[in-house]
TORKOL-4160 file (C-alpha; in steps of 0.2 Angstrom, whole numbers, padded with zeros to 4 digits, m for minus):
102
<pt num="1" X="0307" Y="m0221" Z="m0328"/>
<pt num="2" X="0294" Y="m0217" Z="m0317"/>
<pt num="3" X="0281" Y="m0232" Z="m0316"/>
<pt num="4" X="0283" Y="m0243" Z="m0300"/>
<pt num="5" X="0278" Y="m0260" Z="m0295"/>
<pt num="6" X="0280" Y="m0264" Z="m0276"/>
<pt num="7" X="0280" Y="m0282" Z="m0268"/>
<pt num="8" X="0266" Y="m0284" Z="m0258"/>
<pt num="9" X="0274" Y="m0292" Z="m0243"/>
<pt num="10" X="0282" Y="m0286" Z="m0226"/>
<pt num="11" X="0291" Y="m0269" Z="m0236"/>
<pt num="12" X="0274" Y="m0264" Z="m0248"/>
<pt num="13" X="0270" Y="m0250" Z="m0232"/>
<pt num="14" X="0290" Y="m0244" Z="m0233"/>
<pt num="15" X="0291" Y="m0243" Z="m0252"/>
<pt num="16" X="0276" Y="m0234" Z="m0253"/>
<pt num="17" X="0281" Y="m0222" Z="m0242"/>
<pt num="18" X="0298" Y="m0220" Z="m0252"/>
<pt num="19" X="0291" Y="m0218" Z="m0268"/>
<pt num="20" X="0281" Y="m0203" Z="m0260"/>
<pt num="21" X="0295" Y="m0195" Z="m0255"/>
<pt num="22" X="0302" Y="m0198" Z="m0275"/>
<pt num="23" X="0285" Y="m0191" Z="m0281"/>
<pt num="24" X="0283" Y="m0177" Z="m0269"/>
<pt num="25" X="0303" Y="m0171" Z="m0272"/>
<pt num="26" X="0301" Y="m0175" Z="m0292"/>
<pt num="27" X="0284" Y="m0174" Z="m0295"/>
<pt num="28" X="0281" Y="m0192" Z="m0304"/>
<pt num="29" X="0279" Y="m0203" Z="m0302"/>
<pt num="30" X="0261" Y="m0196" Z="m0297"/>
<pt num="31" X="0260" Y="m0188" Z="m0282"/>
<pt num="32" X="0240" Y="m0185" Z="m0281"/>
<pt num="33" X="0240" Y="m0205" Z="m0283"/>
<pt num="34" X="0254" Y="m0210" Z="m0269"/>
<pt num="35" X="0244" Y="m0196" Z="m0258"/>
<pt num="36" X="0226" Y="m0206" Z="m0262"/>
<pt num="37" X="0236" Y="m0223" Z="m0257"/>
<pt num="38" X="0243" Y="m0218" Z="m0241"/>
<pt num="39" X="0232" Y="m0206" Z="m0233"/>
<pt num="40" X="0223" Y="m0224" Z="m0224"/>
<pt num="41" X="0242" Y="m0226" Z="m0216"/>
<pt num="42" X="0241" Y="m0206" Z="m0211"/>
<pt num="43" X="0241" Y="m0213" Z="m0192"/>
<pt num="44" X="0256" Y="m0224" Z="m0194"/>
<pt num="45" X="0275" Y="m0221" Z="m0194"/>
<pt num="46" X="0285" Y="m0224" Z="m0209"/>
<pt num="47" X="0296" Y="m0243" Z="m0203"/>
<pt num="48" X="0305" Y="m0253" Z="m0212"/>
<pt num="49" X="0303" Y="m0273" Z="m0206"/>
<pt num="50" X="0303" Y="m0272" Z="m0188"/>
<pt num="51" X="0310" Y="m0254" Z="m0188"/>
<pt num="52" X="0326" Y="m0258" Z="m0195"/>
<pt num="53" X="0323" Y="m0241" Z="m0204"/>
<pt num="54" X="0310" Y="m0227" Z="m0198"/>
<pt num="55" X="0307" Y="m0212" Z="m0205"/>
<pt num="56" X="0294" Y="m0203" Z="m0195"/>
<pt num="57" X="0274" Y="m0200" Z="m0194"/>
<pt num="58" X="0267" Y="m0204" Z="m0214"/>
<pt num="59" X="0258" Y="m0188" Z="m0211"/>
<pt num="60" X="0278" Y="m0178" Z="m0216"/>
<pt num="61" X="0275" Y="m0190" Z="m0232"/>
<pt num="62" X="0258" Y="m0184" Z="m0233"/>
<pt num="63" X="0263" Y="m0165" Z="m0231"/>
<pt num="64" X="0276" Y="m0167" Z="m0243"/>
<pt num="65" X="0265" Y="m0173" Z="m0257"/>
<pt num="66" X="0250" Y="m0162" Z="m0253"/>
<pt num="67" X="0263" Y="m0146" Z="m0255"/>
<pt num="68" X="0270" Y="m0155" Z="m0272"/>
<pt num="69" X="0249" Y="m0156" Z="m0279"/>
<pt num="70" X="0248" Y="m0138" Z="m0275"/>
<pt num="71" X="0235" Y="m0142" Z="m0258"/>
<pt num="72" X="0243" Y="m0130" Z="m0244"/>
<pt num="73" X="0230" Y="m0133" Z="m0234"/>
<pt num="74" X="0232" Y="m0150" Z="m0233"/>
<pt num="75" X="0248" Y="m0150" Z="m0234"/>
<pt num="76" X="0250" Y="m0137" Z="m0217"/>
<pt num="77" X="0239" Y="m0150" Z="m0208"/>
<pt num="78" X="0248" Y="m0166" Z="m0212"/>
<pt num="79" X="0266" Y="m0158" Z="m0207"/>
<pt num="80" X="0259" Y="m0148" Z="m0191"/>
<pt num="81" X="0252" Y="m0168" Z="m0186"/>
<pt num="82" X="0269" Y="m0174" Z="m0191"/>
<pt num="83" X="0277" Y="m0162" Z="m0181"/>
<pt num="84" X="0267" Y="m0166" Z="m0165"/>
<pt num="85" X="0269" Y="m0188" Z="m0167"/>
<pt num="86" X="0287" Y="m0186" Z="m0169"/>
<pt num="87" X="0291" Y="m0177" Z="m0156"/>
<pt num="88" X="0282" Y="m0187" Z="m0145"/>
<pt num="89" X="0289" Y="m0204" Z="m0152"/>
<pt num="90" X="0308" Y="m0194" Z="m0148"/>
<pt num="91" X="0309" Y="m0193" Z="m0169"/>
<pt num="92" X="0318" Y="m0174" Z="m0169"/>
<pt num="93" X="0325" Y="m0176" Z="m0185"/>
<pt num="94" X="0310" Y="m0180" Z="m0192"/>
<pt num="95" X="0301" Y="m0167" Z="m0182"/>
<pt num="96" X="0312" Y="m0153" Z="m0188"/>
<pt num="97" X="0310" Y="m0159" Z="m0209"/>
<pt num="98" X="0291" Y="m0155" Z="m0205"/>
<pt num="99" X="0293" Y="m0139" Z="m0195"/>
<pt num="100" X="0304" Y="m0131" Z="m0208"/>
<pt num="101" X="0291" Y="m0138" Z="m0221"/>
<pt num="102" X="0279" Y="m0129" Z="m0212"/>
């Protein structure tokens, strides 16, 4: 099943986020429409709550579904800017999933 329906409350930014990460691993649901929805966070990091759960800049969630749609270009932008915000917020993990993305 790959249709979704998110709450629009405090966790609508996170699940968004997490059903990019579905759609750019899977392919569906689609991943040109969770790219058109979160490009507005692009400058934001993926919390959950008050950061009971982050996952790093959008832009790694961004990358990842631009490479899925077949959009390098977009795709190498997104995760050289996820690179750079995590490291500079301390998020290596994360920084590292983009670079080897990269």
């Amino acid at each position: 099943r790959t249709d979704r329906m998110l709450p629009v409350d405090w966790s609508t930014d996170f699940l968004l986020c997490a059903w990019g990460e579905v759609a750019a691993a899977l392919g569906a649901p689609d991943p040109h429409a969770l790219y058109r929805e979160l490009l507005p966070q692009a400058g934001e990091l993926v919390v959950a709550g008050t950061a009971n759960a982050s996952w790093g800049s959008v832009h790694g969630v961004l990358g990842r579904l631009a490479a899925r749609t077949g959009d390098a270009d977009a795709a190498r932008a997104h995760l050289a800017e996820a690179v750079r915000v995590d490291t500079a917020v301390g998020a290596a993990h994360w920084a590292e999933r983009a670079r080897s993305a990269l």
